[in-house]
N, C-alpha and C positions, 0 to 999 in steps of 0.2 A: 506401338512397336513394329508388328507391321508395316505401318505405311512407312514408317522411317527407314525400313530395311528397302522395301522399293523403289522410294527416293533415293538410296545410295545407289541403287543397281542401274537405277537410268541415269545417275550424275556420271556415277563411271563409262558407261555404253558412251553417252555426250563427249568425255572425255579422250575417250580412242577414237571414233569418229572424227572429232574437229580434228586433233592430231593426224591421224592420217590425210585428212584433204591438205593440211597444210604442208604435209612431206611431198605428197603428190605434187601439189601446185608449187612447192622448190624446187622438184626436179623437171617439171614443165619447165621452169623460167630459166635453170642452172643450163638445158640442152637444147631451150627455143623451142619447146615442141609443140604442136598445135595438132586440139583434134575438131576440126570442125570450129564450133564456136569458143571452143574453151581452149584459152588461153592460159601459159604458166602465170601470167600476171592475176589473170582473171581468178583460177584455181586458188593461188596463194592468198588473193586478199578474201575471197570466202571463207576458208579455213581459219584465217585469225582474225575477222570478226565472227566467226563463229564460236573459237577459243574465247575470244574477249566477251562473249556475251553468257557464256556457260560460265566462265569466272564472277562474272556481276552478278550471277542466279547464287552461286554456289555461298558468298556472301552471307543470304539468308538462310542458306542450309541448319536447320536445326542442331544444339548438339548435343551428345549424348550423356546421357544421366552418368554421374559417378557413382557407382556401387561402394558400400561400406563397411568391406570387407572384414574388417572388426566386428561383425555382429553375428559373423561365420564364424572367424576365428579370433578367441576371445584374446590368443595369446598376444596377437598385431596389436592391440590396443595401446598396452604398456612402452611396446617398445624395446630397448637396449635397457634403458633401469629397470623395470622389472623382471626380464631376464638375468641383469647382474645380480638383483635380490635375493633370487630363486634359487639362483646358482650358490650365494654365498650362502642361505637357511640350505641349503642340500648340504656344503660344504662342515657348517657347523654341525648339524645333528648327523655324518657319519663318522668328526672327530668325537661328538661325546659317543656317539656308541663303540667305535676306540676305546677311550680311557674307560669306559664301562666291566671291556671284555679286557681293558691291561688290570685294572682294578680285582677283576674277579680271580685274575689270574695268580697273581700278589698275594692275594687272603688262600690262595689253596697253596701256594708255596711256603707261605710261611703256616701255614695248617691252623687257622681260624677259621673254625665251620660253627654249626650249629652244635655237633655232640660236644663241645667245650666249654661253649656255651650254658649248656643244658647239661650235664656235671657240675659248673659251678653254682647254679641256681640250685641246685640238687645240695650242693654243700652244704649254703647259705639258708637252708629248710633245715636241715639235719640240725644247724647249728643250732639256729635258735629253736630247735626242741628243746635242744641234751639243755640251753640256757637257763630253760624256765625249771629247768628239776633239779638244778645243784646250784651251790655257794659256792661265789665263785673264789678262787684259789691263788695261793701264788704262781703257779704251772700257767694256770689261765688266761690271769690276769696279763702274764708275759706275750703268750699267744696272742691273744688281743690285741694287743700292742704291735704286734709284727702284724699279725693281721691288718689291721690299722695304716703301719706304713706301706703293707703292697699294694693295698686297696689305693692309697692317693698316689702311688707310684705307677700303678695300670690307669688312675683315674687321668694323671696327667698325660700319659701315651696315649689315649683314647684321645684325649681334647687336642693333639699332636697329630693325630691321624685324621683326625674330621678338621682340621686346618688346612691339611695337608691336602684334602679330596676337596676343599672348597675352593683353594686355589688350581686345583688343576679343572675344577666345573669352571669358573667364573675366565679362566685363560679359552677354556674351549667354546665360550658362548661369545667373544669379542672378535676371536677370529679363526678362519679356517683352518690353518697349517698350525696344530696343536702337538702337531706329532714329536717336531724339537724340545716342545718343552716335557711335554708329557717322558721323553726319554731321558732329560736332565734331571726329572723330579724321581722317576721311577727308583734309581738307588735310595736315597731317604728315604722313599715312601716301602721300601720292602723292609729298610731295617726297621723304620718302628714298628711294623706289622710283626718280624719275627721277637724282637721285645717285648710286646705287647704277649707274644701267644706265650713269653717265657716267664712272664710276669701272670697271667693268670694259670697257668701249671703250677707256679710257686705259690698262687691264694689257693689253686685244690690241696696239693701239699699242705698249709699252713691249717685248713679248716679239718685235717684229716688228722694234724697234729693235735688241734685245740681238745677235737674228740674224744682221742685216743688218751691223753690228760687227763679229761672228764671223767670218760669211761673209771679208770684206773681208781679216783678219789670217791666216787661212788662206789 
């Protein structure tokens, strides 16, 4: 490395030097000037066989290593496609974390939490206590039956709503700009949600009626 740097430092030196004998020895020959033995003629053909012979050296001038940059920086490697990559997975996963926070937003609107949740499992224990201790009745029997249809009535909004959240997952992992659809879906996807929460209020309702029947025939 060194002496490569050297080598440059005297090609160039060579470089300005012959040039200059050759300006000189033009303007000798351009004004006729003569200094003693040296001639514009004289002057100018030294200077460009001098140029002519530092060009035939320079020929063999060694050249220099290309450095691979990519091995600094890992990102050069890829190029423009892996950048387009990057950009469209960056793209994707801050539309699903969108519909994530439009998703969460929808279930507190329409008031599906966990304490709903967690009352109606609360019911569905109660229930089938008071079941095992009494005959069951015509009072009951009715309840059950209604029970029966709100359960496949919230069963079918539930399978309505995770349809609903699979097409809007499976729309935001295909492409970046989620966000037109995500706001065409959001109407349907907020009404079955507040159905859904009106639909298990009617099975707490309903499991609070079965009860309260029970209670009574005991």
């Amino acid at each position: 490395m060194a002496q490569s740097k050297s080598t440059k430092k005297l090609f160039n030196m060579a470089y300005g030097l012959g040039a200059s004998v050759v300006i000189i020895g033009a303007l000798f020959k351009i004004l006729h000037w003569e200094f003693g033995p040296l001639t514009g003629g004289l002057l100018l053909a030294v200077g460009l066989i001098t140029e002519a012979l530092i060009f035939a050296i320079s020929a063999f001038e060694p050249v220099d290593d290309e450095f691979d940059w990519s091995l600094v920086y890992p990102e050069l490697a890829g190029g423009e496609a892996d950048a387009s990559r990057k950009q469209e997975a960056k793209d994707a996963k801050e539309a699903e974390g969108l519909l994530s926070r439009k998703l969460d937003n929808l279930l507190k609107e329409a008031k599906i939490d966990s304490e709903l949740f967690t009352n109606l499992g609360e019911s569905i224990k109660s229930f089938e206590g008071a079941a095992k201790n009494i005959t069951p009745t015509t009072d009951a029997i009715q309840h059950t039956k209604k029970y029966s249809e709100e359960l496949s009535h919230a069963a079918a909004q539930m399978e309505s709503l995770n349809s609903l959240y699979k097409v809007q997952l499976e729309s935001a992992s295909r492409q970046a700009s989620i966000n037109e659809e995500v706001v065409q879906n959001a109407g349907a996807l907020k009404d079955q949600m507040e159905s859904l929460a009106t639909n298990l209020s009617s099975l707490n309702g309903v499991y609070g009626g079965m009860l309260t029947a029970m209670g009574g025939k005991n």
